[in-house]
C-alpha positions as CSV (number, residue, x, y, z in Angstrom):
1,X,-32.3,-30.3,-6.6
2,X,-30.5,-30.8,-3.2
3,X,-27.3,-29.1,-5.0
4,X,-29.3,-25.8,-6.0
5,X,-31.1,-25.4,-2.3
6,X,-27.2,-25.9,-1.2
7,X,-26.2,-23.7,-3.2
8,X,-28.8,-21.1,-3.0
9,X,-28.2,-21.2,1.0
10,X,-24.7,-20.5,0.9
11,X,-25.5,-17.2,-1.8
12,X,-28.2,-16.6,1.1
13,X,-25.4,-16.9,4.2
14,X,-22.4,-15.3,2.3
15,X,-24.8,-12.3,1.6
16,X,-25.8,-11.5,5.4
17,X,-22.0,-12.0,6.1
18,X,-20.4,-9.6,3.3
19,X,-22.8,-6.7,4.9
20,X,-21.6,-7.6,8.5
21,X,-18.0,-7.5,7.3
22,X,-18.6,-4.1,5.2
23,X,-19.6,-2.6,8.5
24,X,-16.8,-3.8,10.4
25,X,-14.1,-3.0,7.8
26,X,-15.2,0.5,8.1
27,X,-14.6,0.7,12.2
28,X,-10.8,-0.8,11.3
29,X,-7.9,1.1,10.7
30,X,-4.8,-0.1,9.1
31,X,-1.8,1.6,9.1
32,X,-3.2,4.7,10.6
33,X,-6.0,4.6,7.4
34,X,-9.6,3.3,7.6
35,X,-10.0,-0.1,5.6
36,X,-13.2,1.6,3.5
37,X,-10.4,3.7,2.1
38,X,-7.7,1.0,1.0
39,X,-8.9,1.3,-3.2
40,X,-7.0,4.5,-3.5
41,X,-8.4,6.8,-6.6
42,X,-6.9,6.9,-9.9
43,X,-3.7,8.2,-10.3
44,X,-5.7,10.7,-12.6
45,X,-8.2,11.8,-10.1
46,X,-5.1,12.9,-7.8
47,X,-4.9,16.5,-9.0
48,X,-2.5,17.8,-6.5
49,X,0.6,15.3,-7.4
50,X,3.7,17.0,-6.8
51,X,6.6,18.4,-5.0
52,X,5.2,21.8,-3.6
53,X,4.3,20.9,-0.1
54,X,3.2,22.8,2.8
55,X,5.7,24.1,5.1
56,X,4.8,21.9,8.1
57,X,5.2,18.7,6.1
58,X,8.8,20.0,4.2
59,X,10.9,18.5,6.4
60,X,9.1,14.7,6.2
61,X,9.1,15.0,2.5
62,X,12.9,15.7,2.2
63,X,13.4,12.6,4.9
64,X,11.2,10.6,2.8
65,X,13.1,11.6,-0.1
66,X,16.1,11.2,1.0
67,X,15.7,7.8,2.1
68,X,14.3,6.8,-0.9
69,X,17.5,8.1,-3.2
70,X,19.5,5.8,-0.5
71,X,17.5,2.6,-1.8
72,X,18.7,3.1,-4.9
73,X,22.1,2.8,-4.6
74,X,21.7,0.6,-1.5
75,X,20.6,-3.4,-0.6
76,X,17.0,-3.0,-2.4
77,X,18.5,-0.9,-5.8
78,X,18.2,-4.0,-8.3
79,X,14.8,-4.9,-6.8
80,X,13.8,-0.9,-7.3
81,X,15.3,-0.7,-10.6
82,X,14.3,-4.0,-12.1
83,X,10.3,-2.8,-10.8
84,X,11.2,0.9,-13.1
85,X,10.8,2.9,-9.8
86,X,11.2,5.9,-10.7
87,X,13.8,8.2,-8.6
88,X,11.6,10.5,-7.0
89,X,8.2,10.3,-4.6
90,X,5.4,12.7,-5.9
91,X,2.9,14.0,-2.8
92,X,-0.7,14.1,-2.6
93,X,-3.2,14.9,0.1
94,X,-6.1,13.5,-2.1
95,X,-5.5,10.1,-1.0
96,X,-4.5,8.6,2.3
97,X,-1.7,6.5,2.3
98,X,0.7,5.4,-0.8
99,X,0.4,4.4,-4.3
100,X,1.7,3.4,-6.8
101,X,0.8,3.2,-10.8
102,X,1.2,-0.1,-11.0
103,X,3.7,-0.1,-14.3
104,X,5.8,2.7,-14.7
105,X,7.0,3.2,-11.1
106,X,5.4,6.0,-10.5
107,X,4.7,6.4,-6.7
108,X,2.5,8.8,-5.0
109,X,3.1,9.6,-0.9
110,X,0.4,11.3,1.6
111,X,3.0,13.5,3.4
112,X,0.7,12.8,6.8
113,X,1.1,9.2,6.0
114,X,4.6,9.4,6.1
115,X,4.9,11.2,9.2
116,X,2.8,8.4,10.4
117,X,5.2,5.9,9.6
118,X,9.0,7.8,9.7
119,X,7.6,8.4,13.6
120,X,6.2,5.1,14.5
121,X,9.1,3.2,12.9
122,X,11.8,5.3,11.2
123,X,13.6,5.0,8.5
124,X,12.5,1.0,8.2
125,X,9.0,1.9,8.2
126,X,9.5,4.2,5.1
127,X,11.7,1.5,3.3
128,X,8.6,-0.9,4.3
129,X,6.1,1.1,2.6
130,X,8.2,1.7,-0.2
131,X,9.3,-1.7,-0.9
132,X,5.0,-2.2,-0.2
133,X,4.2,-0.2,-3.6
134,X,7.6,-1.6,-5.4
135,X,6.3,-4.9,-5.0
136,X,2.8,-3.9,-6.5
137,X,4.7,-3.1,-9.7
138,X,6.3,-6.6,-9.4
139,X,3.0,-8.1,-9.4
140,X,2.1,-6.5,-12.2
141,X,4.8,-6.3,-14.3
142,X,6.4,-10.1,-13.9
143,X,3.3,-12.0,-12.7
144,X,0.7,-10.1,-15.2
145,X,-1.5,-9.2,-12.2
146,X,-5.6,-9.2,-12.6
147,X,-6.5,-5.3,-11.9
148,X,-7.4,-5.0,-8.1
149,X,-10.5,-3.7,-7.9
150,X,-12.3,-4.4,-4.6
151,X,-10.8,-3.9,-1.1
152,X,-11.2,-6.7,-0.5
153,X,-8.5,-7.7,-3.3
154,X,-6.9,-5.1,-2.0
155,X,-6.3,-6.3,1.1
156,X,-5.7,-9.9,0.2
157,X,-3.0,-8.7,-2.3
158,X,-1.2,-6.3,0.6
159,X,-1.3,-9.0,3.1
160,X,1.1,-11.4,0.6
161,X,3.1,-8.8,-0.3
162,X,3.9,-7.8,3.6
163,X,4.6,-11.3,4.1
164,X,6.6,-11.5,0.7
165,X,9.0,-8.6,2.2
166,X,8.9,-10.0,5.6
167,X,10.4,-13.5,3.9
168,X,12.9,-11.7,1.0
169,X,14.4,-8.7,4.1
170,X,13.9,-10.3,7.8
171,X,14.8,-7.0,8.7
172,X,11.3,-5.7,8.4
173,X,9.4,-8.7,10.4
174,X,8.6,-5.8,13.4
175,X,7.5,-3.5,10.8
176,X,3.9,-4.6,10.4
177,X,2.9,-5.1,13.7
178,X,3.9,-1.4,15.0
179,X,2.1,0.1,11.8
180,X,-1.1,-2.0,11.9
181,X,0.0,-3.5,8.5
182,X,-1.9,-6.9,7.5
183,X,-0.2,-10.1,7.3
């Protein structure tokens, strides 16, 4: 008896506290994103995947680009190429940071995300991010990953892969601070 009414008080607490923290996640930003919005949609629901961008945001997505092909033939290529990246980013406004599909290497870039980052940390900041979705098709592909499907998941899944990157490429240990990135 004394185990259910334990029990049943900590359902009770842990109840009052998930709405508390739902509220406050929705006041926090993250890398320039609000927390509610860290499940990104389905790759399906993102309609406007592609490579015609507006003129303002050409110039980023040709950085981005470009820094990207350079990973490939550069200190991360194996990682990149063992994960299936695949050798171009695809641009959506439908969703508000980065993505990837989780398998096939498919990733999917805000262009207004990345001029976030390429201007708050450069061309580390972009290799950070990218190296962010890479390592979600690690999980996924080596470690047989459950599907994340809460933010809360979410987050607790990008907080050990920052700290994963941060521990394989010391050069990015500044990176999460000066983006707002979890560890």
């Amino acid at each position: 008896m004394r185990h259910r009414s334990k029990q049943s008080l900590y359902e009770n607490i842990m109840k009052d506290v998930r709405k508390i923290i739902r509220r406050h996640l929705n006041e926090i930003n993250i890398m320039g994103v609000e927390v509610d919005s860290a499940i990104q949609g389905k790759m399906s629901d993102l309609d406007d995947i592609g490579n015609d961008i507006p003129f303002k945001d050409r110039k980023i997505t040709e950085t981005v680009q470009g820094i990207y092909r350079k990973m490939f033939i550069g200190k991360y290529a194996y990682f990149m190429k063992q994960n299936k990246m695949q050798d171009t980013i695809e641009w959506s406004y439908k969703m508000n940071s980065a993505c990837t599909d989780g398998f096939e290497g498919r990733l999917v870039m805000n262009p207004e995300f990345a001029t976030f980052i390429y201007e708050n940390t450069g061309e580390l900041g972009i290799q950070f991010i990218i190296l962010h979705e890479t390592m979600h098709n690690y999980y996924n592909n080596v470690r047989h990953a459950q599907k994340v499907d809460s933010v809360a998941a979410n987050i607790s899944v990008d907080r050990r892969i920052n700290g994963e990157i941060i521990n394989r490429w010391p050069e990015f240990k500044e990176i999460p601070e000066k983006i707002g990135a979890l560890l």
